[in-house]
RODO-2510 file (C-alpha; in nm, 4 decimals, decimal comma):
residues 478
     n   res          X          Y          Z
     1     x    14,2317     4,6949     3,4261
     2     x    14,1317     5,0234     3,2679
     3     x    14,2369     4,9397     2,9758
     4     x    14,0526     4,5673     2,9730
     5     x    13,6955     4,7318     3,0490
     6     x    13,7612     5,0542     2,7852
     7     x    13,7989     4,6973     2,5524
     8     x    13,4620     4,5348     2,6840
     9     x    13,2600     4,8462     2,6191
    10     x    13,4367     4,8769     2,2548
    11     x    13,3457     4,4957     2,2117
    12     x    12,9514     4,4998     2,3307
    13     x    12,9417     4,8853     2,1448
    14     x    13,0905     4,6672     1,8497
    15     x    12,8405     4,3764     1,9105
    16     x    12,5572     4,5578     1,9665
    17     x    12,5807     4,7406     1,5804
    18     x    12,6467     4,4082     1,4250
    19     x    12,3084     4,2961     1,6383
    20     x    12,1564     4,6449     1,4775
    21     x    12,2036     4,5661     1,1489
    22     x    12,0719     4,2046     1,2049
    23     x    11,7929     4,3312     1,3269
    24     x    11,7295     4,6418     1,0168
    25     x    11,7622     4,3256     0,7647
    26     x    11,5140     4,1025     0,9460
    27     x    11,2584     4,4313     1,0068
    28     x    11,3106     4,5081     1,3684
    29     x    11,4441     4,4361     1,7231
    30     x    11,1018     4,2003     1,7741
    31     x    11,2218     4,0383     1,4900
    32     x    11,5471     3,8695     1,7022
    33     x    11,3142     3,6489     1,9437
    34     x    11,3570     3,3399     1,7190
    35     x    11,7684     3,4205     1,7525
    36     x    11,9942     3,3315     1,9476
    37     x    12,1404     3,6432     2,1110
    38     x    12,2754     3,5530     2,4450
    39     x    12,6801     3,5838     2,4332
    40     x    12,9267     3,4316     2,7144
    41     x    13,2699     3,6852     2,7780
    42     x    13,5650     3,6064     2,9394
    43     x    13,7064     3,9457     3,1026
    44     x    13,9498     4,0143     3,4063
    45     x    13,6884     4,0218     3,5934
    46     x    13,4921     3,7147     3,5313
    47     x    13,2938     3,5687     3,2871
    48     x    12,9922     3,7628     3,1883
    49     x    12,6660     3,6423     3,0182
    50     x    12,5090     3,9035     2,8043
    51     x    12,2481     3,9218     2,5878
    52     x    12,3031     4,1003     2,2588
    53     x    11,9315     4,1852     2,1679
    54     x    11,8591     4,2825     2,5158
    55     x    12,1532     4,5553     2,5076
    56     x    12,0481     4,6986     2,2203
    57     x    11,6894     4,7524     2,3179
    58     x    11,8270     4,9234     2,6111
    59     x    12,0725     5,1690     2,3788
    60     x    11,8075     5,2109     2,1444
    61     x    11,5522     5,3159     2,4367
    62     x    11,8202     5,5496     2,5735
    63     x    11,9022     5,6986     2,2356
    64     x    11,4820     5,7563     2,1861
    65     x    11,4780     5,9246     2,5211
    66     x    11,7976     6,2018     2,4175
    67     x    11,5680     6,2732     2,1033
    68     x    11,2413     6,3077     2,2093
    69     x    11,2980     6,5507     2,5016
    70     x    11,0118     6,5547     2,7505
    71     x    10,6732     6,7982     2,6557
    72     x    10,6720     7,1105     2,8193
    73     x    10,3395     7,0658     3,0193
    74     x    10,5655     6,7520     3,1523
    75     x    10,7648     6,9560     3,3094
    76     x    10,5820     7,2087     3,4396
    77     x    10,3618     6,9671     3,6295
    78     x    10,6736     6,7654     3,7788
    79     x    10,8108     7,0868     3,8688
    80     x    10,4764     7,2338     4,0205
    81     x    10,4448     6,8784     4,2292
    82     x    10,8071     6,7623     4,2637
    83     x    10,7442     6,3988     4,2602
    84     x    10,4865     6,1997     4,0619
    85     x    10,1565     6,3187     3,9940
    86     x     9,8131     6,1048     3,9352
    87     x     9,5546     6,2348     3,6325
    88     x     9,1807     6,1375     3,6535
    89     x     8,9299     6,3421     3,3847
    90     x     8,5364     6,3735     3,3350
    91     x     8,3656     6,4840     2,9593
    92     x     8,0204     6,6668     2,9201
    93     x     7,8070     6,7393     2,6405
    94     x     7,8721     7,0912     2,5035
    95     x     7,6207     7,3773     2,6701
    96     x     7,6010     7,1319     2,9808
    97     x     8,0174     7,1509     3,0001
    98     x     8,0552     7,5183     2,9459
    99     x     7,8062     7,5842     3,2729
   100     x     8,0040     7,3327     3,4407
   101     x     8,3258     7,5051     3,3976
   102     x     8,2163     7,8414     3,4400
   103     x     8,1217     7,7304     3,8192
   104     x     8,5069     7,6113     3,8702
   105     x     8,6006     7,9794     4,0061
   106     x     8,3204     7,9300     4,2802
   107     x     8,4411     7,5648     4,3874
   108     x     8,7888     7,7098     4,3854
   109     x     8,7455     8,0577     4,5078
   110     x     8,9453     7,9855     4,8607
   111     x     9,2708     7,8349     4,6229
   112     x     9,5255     8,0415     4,5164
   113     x     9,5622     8,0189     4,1169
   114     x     9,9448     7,9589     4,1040
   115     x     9,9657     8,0153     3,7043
   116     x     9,6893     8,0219     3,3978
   117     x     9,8314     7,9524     3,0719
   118     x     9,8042     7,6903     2,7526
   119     x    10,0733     7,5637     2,5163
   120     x    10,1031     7,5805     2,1682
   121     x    10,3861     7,4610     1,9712
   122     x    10,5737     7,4039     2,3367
   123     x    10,5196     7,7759     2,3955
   124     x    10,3441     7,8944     2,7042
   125     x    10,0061     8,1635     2,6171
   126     x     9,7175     8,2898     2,7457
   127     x     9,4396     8,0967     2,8565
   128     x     9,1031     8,0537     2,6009
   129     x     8,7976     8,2334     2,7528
   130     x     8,4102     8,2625     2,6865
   131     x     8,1145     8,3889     2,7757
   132     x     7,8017     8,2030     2,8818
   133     x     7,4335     8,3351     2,9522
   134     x     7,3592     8,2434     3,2813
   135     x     6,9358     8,3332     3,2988
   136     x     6,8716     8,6385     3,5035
   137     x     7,2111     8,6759     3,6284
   138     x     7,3324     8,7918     3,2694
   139     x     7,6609     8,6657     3,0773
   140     x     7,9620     8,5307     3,2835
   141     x     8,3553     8,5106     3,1258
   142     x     8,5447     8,1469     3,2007
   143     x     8,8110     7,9320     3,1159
   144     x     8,7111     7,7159     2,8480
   145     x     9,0461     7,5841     2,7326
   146     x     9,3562     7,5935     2,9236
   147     x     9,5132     7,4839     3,2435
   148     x     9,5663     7,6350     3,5854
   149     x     9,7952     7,5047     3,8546
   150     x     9,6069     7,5593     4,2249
   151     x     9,7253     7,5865     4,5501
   152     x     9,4960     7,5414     4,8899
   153     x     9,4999     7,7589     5,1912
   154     x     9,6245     7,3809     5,3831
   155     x     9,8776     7,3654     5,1101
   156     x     9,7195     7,1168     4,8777
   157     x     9,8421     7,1315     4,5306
   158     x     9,6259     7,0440     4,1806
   159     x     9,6324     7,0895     3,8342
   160     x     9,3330     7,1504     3,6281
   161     x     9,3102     7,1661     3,2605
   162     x     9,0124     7,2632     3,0077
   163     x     8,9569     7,1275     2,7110
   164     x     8,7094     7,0218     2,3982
   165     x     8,7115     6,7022     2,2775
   166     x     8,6778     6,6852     1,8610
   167     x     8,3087     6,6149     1,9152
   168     x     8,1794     6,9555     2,0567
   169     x     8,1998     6,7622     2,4432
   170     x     8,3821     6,9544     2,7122
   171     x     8,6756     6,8153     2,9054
   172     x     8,7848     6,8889     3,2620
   173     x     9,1119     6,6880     3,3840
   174     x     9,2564     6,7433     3,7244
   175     x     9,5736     6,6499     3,7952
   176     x     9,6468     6,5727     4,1943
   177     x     9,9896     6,4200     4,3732
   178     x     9,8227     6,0612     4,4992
   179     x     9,6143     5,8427     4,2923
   180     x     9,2231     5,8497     4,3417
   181     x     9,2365     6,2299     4,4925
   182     x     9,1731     6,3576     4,1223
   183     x     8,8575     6,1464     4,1059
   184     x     8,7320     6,2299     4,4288
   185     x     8,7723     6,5823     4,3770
   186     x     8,5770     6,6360     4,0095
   187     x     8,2667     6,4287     4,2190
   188     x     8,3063     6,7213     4,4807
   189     x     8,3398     6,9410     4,2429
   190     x     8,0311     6,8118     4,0250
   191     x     7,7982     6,7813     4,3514
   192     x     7,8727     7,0919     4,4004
   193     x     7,8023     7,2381     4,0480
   194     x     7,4365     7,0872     4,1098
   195     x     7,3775     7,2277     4,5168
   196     x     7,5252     7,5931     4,3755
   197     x     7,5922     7,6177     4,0431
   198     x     7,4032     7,8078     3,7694
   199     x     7,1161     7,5677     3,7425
   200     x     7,0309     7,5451     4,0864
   201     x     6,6397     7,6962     4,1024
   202     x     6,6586     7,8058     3,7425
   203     x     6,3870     7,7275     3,4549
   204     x     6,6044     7,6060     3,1848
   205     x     6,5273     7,3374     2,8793
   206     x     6,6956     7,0210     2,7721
   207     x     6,9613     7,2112     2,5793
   208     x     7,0492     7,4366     2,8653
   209     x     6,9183     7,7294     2,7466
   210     x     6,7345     7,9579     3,0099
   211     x     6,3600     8,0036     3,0295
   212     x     6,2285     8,3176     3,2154
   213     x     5,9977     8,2481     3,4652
   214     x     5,6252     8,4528     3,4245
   215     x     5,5352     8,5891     3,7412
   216     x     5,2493     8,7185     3,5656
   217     x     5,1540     8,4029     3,4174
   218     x     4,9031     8,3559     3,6872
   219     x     4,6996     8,6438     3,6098
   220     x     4,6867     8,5478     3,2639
   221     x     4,5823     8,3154     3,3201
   222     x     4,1642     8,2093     3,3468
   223     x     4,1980     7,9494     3,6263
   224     x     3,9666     7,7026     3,6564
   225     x     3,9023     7,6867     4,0535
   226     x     3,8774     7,3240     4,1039
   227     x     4,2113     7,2655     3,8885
   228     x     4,4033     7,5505     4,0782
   229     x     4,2949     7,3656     4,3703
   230     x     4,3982     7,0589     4,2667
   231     x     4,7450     7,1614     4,1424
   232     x     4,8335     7,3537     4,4504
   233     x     4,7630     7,0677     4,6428
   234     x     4,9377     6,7938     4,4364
   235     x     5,2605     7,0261     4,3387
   236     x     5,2588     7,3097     4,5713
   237     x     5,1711     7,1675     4,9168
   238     x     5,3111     6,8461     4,7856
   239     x     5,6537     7,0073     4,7458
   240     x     5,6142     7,1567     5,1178
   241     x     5,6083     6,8114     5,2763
   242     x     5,8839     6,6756     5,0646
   243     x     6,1598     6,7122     5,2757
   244     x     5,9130     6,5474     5,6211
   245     x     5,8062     6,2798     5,3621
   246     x     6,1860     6,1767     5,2839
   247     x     6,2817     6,1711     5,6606
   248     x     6,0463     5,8893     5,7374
   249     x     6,1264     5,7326     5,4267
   250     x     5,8357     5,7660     5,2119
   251     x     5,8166     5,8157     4,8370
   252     x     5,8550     6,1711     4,7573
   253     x     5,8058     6,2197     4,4080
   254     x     5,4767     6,2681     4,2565
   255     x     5,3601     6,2861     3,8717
   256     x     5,0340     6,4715     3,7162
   257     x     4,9608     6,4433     3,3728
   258     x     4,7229     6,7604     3,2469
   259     x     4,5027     6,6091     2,9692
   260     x     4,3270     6,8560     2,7594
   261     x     4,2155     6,9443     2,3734
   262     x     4,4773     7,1906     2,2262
   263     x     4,4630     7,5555     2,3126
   264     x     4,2806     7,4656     2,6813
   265     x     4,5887     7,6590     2,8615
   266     x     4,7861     7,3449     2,9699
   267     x     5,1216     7,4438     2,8974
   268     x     5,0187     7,7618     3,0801
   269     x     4,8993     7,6139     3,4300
   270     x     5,2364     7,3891     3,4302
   271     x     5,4838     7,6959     3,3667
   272     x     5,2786     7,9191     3,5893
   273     x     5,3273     7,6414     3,8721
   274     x     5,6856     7,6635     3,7509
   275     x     5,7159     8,0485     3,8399
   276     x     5,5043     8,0088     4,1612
   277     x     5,7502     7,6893     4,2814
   278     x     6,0605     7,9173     4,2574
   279     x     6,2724     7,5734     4,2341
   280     x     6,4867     7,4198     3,9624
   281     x     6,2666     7,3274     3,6773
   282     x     6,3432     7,1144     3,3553
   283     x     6,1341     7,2181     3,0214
   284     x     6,1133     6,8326     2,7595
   285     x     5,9333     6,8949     2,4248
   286     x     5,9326     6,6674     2,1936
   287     x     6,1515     6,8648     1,9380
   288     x     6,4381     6,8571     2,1824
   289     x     6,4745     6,4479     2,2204
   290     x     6,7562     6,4055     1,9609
   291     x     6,8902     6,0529     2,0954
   292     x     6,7183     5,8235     2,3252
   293     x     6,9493     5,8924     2,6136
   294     x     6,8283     6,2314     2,6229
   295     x     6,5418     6,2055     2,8369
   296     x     6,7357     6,0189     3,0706
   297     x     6,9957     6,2313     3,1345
   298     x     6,6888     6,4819     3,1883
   299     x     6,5651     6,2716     3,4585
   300     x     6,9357     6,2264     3,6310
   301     x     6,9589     6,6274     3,6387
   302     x     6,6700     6,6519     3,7883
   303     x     6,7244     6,3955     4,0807
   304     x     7,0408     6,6111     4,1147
   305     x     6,9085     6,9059     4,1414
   306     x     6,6284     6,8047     4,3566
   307     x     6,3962     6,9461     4,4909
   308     x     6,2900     6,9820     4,1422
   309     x     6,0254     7,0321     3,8632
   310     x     5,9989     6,8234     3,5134
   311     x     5,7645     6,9667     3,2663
   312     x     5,6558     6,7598     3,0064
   313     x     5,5349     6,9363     2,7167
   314     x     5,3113     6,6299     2,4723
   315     x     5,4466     6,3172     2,6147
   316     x     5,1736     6,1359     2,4220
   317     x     5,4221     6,1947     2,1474
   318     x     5,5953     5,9059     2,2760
   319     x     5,3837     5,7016     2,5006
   320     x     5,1165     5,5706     2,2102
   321     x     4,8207     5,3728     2,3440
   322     x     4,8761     5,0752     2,0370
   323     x     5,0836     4,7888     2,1862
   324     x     5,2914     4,7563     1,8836
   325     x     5,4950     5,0747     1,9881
   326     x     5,4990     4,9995     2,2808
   327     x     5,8979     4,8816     2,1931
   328     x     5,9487     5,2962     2,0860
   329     x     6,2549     5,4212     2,2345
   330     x     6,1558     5,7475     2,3825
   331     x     5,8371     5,5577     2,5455
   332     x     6,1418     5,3284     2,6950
   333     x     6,2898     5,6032     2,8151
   334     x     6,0528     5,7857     2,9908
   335     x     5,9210     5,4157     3,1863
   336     x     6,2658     5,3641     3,2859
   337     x     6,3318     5,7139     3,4147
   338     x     6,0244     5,7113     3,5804
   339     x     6,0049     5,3394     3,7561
   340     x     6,3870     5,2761     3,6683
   341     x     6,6470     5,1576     3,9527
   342     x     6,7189     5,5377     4,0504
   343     x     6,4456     5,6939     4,2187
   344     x     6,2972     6,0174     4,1741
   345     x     6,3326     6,1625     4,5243
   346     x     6,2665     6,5226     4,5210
   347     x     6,1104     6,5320     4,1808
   348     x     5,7530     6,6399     4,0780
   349     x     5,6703     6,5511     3,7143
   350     x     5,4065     6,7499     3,4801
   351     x     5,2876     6,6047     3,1551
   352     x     5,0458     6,7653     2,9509
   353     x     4,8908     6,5284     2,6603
   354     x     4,6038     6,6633     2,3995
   355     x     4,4738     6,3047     2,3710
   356     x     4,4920     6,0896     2,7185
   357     x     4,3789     5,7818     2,5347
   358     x     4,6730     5,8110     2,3381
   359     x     4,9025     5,7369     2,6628
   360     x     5,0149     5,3898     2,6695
   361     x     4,8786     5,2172     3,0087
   362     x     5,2249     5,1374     3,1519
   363     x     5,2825     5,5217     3,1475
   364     x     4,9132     5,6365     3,3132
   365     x     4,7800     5,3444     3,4874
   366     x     5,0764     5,2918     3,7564
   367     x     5,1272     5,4733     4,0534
   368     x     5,4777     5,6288     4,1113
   369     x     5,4422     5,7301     3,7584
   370     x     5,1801     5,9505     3,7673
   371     x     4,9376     5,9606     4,0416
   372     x     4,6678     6,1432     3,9193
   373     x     4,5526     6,2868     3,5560
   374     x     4,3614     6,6149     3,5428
   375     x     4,1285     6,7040     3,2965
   376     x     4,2017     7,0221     3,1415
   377     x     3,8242     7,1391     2,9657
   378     x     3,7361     7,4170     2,7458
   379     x     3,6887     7,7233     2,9444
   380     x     3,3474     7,7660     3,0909
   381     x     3,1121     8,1084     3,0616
   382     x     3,3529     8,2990     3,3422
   383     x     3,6890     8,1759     3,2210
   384     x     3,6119     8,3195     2,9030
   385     x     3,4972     8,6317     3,0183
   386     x     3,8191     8,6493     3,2388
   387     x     3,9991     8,6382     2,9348
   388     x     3,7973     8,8641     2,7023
   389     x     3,8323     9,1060     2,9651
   390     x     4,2038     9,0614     3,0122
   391     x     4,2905     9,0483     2,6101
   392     x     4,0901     9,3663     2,5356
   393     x     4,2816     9,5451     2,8129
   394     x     4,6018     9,5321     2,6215
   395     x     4,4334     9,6132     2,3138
   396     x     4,3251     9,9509     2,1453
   397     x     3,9835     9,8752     2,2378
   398     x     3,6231    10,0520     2,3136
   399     x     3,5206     9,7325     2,4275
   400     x     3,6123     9,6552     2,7796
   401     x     3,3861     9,5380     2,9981
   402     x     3,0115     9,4541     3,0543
   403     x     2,7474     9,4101     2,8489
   404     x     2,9256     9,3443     2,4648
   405     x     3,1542     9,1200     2,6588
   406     x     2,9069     8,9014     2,8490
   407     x     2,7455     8,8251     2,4640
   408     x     3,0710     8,7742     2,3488
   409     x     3,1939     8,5274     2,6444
   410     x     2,8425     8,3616     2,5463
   411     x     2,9096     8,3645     2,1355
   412     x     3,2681     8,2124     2,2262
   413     x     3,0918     7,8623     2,3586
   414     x     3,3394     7,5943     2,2469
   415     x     3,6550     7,7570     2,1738
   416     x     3,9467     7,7527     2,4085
   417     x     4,1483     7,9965     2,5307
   418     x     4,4005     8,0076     2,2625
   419     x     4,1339     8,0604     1,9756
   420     x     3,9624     8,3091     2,1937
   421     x     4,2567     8,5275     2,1657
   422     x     4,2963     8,4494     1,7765
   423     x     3,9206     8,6316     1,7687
   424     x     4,0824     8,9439     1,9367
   425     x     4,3602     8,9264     1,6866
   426     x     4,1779     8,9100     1,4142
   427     x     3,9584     9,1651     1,5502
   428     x     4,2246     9,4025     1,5618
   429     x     4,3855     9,3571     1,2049
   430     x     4,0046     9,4241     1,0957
   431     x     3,9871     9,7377     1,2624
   432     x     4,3512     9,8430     1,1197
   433     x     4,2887     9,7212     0,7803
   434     x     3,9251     9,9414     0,8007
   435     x     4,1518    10,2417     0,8894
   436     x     4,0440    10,2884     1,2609
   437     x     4,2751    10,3200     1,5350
   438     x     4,0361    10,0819     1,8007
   439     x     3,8587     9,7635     1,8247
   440     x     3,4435     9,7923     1,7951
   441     x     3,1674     9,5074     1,8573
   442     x     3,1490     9,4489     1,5091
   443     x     3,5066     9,4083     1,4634
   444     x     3,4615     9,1370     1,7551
   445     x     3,1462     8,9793     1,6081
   446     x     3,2558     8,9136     1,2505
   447     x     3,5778     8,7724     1,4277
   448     x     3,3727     8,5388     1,6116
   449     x     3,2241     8,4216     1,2847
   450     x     3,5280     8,3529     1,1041
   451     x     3,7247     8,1829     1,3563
   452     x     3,4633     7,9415     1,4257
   453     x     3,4451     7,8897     1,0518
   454     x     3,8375     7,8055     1,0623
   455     x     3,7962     7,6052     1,3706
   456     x     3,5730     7,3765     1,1778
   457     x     3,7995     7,3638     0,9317
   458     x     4,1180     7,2864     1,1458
   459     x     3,9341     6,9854     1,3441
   460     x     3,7884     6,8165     1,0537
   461     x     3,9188     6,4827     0,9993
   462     x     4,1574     6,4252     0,7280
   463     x     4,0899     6,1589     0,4842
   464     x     4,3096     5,8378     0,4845
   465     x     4,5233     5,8055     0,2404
   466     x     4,4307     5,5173     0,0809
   467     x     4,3460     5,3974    -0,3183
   468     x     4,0359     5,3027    -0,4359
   469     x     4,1178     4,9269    -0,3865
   470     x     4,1679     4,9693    -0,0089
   471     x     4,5145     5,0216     0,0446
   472     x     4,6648     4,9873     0,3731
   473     x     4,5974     5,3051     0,5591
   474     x     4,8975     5,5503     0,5185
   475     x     4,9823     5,4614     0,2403
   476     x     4,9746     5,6982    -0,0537
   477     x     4,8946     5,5527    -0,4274
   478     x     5,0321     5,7936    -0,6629
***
């Protein structure tokens, strides 16, 4: 009997490299389908059906399987569970990703770290670290490629692994024994990124880089007492009731644009509401909108984050009053961020604009958008003695106080607060370049007289580009 099956395995061994070579001359196993393959034997034991084409697929597969031995990282991770395993993995643009997975010793701080290690060339080494700035709380050191196999205190085993994808994105897979568990963890571990993490009541910007807050922004600042009043009602009180507001379901979001000429301090009330808020605060200038999804992932950090601040530094930029833009991508971002499906619980919105009229309507004129716009003048005959005073107290100055400085609060009619402190500027360069160590009244005076000169200069209207025949405007005729 021995002998008879030692014959059939010589005899299908036999067939199946006849079958091989059939299917090298026709270009592949696939390449048998049209063929019959499918072989009747009559053994001691029976008749047997077999199917030549089938058998070798099988050797061949076996044969593939003694050659290609399986990866490393294969092994360690059916060793390190000891059955199957079940991978699920989340991607996040670059500065964004590196914050994310410097909070994964936090989440996992009550896990023992089995092993840390990466593999090159099948060989086990160390882990890939960096360093991240992290605002006031200086540089912090984490894993930003490599993999680490965790163990809970209940006995809960996972596997997570760091990576960067070829486009600068950052990669976090986690590895856990039954499928959906991987998931479900990166969503706790992401929720809690945004309740704890590194951005939680920070100032930061749309690239994730760290603003520091002012506290003495406010005494910079020359406050206009009806707009301080205003603000603190619609930002700081507002942000006070939030949390009674969202308990009886009301809307609890608000948005205030500040509408002012340039120079009139707008920037400054928003980011010294931002220091006096002490909550998580997003910073979106124009300059940082690189692709139209931009602002709305802004928007969704924000909601998670929340209670939060946006400021919006120019957002006439976008939102131009002339219908036929009204199709501009940025301006389509910003209406569906702020009236989109998602709403902005927990989110208080600043814009500041230098020209409200150039705010297209279905930005302004829509509640739940923004609620209420605030004029932001030119400072009146105290605000600009506030900031005379407060300018030529940081300066090498005999001018402090009274008399000089009421004329010169008077002599300043018109300018805003910005150019009032190019007049000290220049006051001081005049005094340096006339070899004297302080600022005098003339030094002040003659400043006043040029930089109302150059203020002239800067607000007068440009000429339109057009030829002699009445081009279309904007368009230059060489």
């Amino acid at each position: 009997m021995l002998d008879k099956i030692e014959e059939l395995e010589e005899l299908l061994e036999e067939a199946g490299d006849i079958i091989g070579q059939i299917a090298m001359e026709k270009g592949g196993i696939e390449a048998l389908e049209d063929c019959e393959t499918m072989f009747t034997v009559d053994t001691p034991l029976g008749k047997f059906s077999i199917d030549y084409a089938q058998y070798e697929r099988a050797r061949h597969a076996v044969m593939l399987e003694k050659e290609m031995p399986t990866p490393l990282y294969e092994r360690m991770v059916r060793e390190f569970f000891g059955e199957s395993s079940h991978s699920d993995s989340k991607y996040w643009s670059s500065n964004l990703g590196s914050l994310i997975k410097s909070h994964v010793d936090e989440f996992f701080a009550d896990w023992h770290m089995f092993r840390e290690f990466i593999i090159k060339d099948e060989i086990l080494r160390d882990a890939n670290y960096g360093n991240i700035e992290i605002g006031n709380k200086g540089s912090k050191r984490y894993m930003s490629i490599g993999t680490r196999f965790y163990i809970s205190p209940t006995g809960e085993r996972v596997v997570l692994t760091a990576s960067q994808d070829s486009d600068g994105d950052q990669r976090i897979v986690v590895t856990t024994r039954h499928e959906g568990d991987a998931l479900q963890l990166i969503e706790e571990f992401e929720h809690d990124f945004y309740q704890s993490g590194p951005l939680k009541g920070e100032f930061f910007d749309m690239d994730y880089n760290f603003i520091k807050r002012n506290d003495k922004i406010g005494e910079l600042l020359a406050w206009n007492p009806a707009i301080r009043e205003t603000l603190k009602r619609d930002v700081i009180d507002f942000i006070k009731v939030m949390p009674m507001l969202k308990e009886k379901g009301l809307p609890n979001s608000r948005g205030i644009i500040l509408s002012g000429a340039p120079g009139t301090g707008k920037t400054m009330y928003a980011k010294a509401l931002a220091a006096e808020c002490d909550i998580s605060t997003i910073l979106i200038s124009a300059e940082m909108i690189n692709q139209r999804h931009d602002v709305r992932t802004a928007f969704e950090i924000a909601r998670k984050l929340s209670p939060s601040l946006i400021i919006i530094e120019d957002i006439d930029t976008a939102g131009t009053v002339s219908r036929q833009f009204t199709d501009h991508p940025i301006l389509g971002e910003y209406l569906q961020a702020m009236d989109g499906m998602s709403p902005n619980d927990g989110v208080v919105i600043i814009a500041t604009t230098n020209h409200t009229q150039n705010i297209d309507p279905a930005i302004s004129d829509r509640p739940g958008r923004f609620d209420r716009i605030i004029e932001v003048g030119l400072p009146e005959y105290a605000q600009r003695e506030q900031i005379l005073e407060k300018l030529l107290a940081k300066m090498p100055s005999s001018v402090r106080s009274g008399r000089v400085v009421k004329k010169l609060s008077k002599d300043t009619e018109g300018l805003s607060g910005a150019w009032i402190r190019e007049v000290v500027q220049s006051a001081l360069i005049s005094a340096v370049s006339s070899g004297r160590k302080k600022i005098n009244q003339t030094d002040l005076q003659d400043s006043i007289g040029d930089v109302l000169k150059r203020r002239g200069l800067a607000y007068k209207a440009t000429p339109k580009l057009t030829d002699a025949n009445n081009s279309a405007p904007g368009v230059y005729v060489g």
